[in-house]
C-alpha positions in Angstrom: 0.0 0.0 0.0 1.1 3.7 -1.2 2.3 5.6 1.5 0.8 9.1 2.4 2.4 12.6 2.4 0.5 15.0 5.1 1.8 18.6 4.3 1.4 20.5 7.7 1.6 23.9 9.0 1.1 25.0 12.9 0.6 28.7 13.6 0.8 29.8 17.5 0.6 33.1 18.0 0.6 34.8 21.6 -0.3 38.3 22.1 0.0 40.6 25.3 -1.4 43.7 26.6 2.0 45.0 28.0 5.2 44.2 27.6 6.6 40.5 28.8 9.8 40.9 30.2 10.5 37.3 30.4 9.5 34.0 28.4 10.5 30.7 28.4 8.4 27.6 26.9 8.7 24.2 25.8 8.0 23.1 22.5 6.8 19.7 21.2 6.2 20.9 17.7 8.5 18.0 15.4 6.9 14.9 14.8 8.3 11.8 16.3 10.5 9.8 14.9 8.7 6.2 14.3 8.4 3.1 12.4 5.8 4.4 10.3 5.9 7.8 10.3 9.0 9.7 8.6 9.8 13.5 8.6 10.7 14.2 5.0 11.0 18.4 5.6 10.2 19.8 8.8 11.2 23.9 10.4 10.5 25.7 13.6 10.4 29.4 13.0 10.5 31.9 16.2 11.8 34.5 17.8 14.1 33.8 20.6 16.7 31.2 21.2 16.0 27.5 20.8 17.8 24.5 22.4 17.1 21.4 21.0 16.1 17.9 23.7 14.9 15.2 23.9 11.9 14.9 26.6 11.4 11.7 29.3 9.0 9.9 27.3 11.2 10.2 23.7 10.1 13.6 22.3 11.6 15.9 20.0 11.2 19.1 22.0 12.6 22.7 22.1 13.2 25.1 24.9 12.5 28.3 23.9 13.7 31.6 26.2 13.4 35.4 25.3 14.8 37.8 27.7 14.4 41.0 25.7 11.0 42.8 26.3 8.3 41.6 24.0 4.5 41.7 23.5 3.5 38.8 20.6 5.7 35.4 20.1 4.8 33.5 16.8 5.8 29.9 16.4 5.6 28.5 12.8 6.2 24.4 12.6 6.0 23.7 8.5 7.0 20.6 6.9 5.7 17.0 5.6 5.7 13.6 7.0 5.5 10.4 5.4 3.0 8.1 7.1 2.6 4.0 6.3 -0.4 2.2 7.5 -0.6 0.3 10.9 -1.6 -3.0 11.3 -4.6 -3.1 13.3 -3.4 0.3 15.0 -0.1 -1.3 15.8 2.7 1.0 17.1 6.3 -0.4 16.7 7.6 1.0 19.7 11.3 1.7 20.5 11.1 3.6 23.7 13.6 1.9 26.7 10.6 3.2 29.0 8.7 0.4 30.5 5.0 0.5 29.7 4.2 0.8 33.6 5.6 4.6 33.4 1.7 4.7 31.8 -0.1 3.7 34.7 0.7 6.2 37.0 -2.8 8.6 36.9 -2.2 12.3 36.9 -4.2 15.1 38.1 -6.0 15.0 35.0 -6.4 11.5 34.6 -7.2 10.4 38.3 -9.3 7.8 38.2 -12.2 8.5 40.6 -15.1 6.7 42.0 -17.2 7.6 39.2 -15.0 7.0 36.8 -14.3 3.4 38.3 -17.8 2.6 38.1 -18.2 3.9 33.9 -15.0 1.5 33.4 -16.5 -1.3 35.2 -19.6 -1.0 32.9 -17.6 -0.4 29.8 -14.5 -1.9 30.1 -14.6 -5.7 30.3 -11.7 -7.9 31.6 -10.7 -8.5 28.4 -8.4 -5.9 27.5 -8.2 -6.4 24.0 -8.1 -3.8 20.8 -12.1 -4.7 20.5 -13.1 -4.1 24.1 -10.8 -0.9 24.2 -12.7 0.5 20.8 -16.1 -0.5 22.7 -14.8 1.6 25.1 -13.8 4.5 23.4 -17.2 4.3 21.8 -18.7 4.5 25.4 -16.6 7.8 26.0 -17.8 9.0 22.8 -22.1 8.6 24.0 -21.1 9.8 27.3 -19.4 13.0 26.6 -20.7 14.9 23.7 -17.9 16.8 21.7 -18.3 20.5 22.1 -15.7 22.9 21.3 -15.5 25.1 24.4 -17.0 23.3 26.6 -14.1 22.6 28.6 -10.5 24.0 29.2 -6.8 22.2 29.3 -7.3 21.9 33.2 -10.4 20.2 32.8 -10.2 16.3 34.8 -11.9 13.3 33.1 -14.2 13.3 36.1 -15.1 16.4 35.5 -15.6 16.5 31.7 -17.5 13.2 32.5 -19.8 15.0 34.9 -19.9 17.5 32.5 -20.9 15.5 29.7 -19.2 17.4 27.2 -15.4 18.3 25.8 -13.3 17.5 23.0 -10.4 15.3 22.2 -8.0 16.0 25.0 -11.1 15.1 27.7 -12.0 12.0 25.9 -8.5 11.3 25.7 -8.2 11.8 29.6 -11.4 9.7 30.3 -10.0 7.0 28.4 -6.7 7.1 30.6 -8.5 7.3 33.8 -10.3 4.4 32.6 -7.3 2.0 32.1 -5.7 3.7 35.3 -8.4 2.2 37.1 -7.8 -1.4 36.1 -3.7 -0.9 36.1 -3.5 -1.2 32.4 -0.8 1.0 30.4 -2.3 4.1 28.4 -0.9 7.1 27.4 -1.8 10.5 26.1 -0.7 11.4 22.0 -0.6 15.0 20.4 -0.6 15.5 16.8 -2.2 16.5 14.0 -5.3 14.7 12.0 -6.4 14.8 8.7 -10.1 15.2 9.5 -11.8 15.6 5.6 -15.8 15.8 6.2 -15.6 15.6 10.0 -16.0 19.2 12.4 -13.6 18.1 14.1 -9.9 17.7 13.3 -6.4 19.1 12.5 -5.0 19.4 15.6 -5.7 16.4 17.9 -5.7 14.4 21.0 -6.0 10.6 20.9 -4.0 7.6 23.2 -2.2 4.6 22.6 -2.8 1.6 25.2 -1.1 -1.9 25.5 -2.9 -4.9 24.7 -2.1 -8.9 25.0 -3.0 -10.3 22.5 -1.8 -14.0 20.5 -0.1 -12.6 18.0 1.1 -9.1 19.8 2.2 -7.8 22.7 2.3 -3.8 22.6 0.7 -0.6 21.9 -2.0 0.3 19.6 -3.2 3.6 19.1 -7.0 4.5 19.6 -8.4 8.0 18.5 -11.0 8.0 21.2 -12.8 10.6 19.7 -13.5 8.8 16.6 -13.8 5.5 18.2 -11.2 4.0 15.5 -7.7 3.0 15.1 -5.0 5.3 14.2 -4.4 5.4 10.2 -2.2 7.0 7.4 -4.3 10.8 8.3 -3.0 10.9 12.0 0.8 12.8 12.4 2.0 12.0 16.3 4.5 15.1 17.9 4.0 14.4 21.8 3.3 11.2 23.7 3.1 11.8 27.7 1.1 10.9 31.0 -1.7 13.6 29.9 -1.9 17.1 27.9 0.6 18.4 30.3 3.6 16.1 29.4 2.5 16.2 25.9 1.3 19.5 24.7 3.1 21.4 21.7 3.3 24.2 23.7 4.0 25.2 27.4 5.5 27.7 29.5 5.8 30.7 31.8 6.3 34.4 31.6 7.1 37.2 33.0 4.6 40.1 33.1 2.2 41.0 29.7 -0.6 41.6 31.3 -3.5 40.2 29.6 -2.7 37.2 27.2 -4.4 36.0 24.0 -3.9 32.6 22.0 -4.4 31.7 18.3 -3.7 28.7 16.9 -4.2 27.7 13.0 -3.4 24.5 11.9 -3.0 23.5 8.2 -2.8 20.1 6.8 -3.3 18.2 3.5 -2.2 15.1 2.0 0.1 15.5 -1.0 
């Protein structure tokens, strides 16, 4: 099967009321470096200085620092990335990590009392890619995806309660989820092709390890979508939750009020 080009472009642009004095963030904005997923061009454009890392959990990251007085920062991450298809959502996973670094809930993945009780009704003891896609398919009916419904501080018990939210929250729930039975999970970032569907471009999803007779590893689940990852998925980030996996994080000194835009461009050449 013919491989497939996704030609993306990321736009972050912050904005301040006043002068920041002080900036410095991390970047996760270069895809990772995978079986089936090759970086044929890739830039990072910003103002600032740069220095290049790589992150616990096996990201391509940049820590970026401006100490001249500023008031906007614009972050440009161009390029295309050759993606093959998974087998049955397989990820051929290098990492040294052992897969129990994944089981360890966060603040944003604690898995609650309520949340135990939605995985013991939708999560069966057999933990393979089926019951984990009836799963995500639970998530899916359980909380509606509304844009702005929720924040990036937002639990899965409380998107849950909620009802609502978008990828990162149904990415979240799902963790919790398999937190709650001791089964690895962890959060992705990266960019999806979405054609028809409202949703898309930039995009939350997880990977989660299965046992299964003829494979022992992770396989990659866009909750969201209740499917398996395919050729129109580019992964940047993977990490414990949004936190340890977002394309962009930091801290600042001073600006005043701040706003955010983010435009993200993708087709497939």
């Amino acid at each position: 099967m013919k491989n497939t080009l996704l030609s993306i472009k990321h736009e972050t642009l912050y904005k301040y009321t006043a002068p920041v004095g002080y900036t410095i963030q991390q970047l996760r904005v270069i895809p990772r470096h995978e079986d089936h997923q090759r970086i044929v061009s890739w830039q990072v454009k910003t103002i600032g200085k740069t220095h290049a890392f790589e992150d616990a959990f096996g990201n391509s990251c940049e820590m970026l620092t401006l100490t001249a007085p500023h008031k906007e920062i614009k972050i440009i991450a161009t390029g295309t990335v050759e993606i093959a298809e998974l087998d049955h959502g397989r990820i051929q996973d290098k990492s040294q990590l052992s897969p129990l670094t994944y089981t360890v809930p966060t603040q944003l993945t604690e898995p609650s009392e309520i949340i135990r009780e939605f995985a013991a009704k939708n999560l069966s003891s057999q933990t393979n890619t089926t019951a984990l896609l009836d799963l995500a398919s639970a998530i899916r009916g359980s909380v509606k995806y509304q844009t702005g419904s929720t924040s990036v501080t937002t639990s899965a018990q409380d998107a849950l309660q909620l009802g609502m939210g978008v990828c990162q929250d149904h990415a979240h729930l799902f963790l919790a989820c398999c937190h709650s039975i001791g089964l690895p999970a962890r959060y992705v970032s990266g960019y999806f092709d979405s054609g028809d569907v409202a949703h898309g471009a930039s995009h939350a999803w997880v990977d989660v390890w299965v046992e299964e007779s003829d494979f022992s590893g992770w396989v990659s689940i866009d909750v969201t979508h209740a499917c398996l990852q395919n050729t129109g998925y580019c992964r940047l980030a993977v990490g414990r939750d949004y936190e340890s996996a977002a394309p962009v994080r930091g801290v600042r000194r001073g600006g005043s009020d701040e706003s955010l835009t983010v435009n993200v461009t993708l087709r497939r050449t």
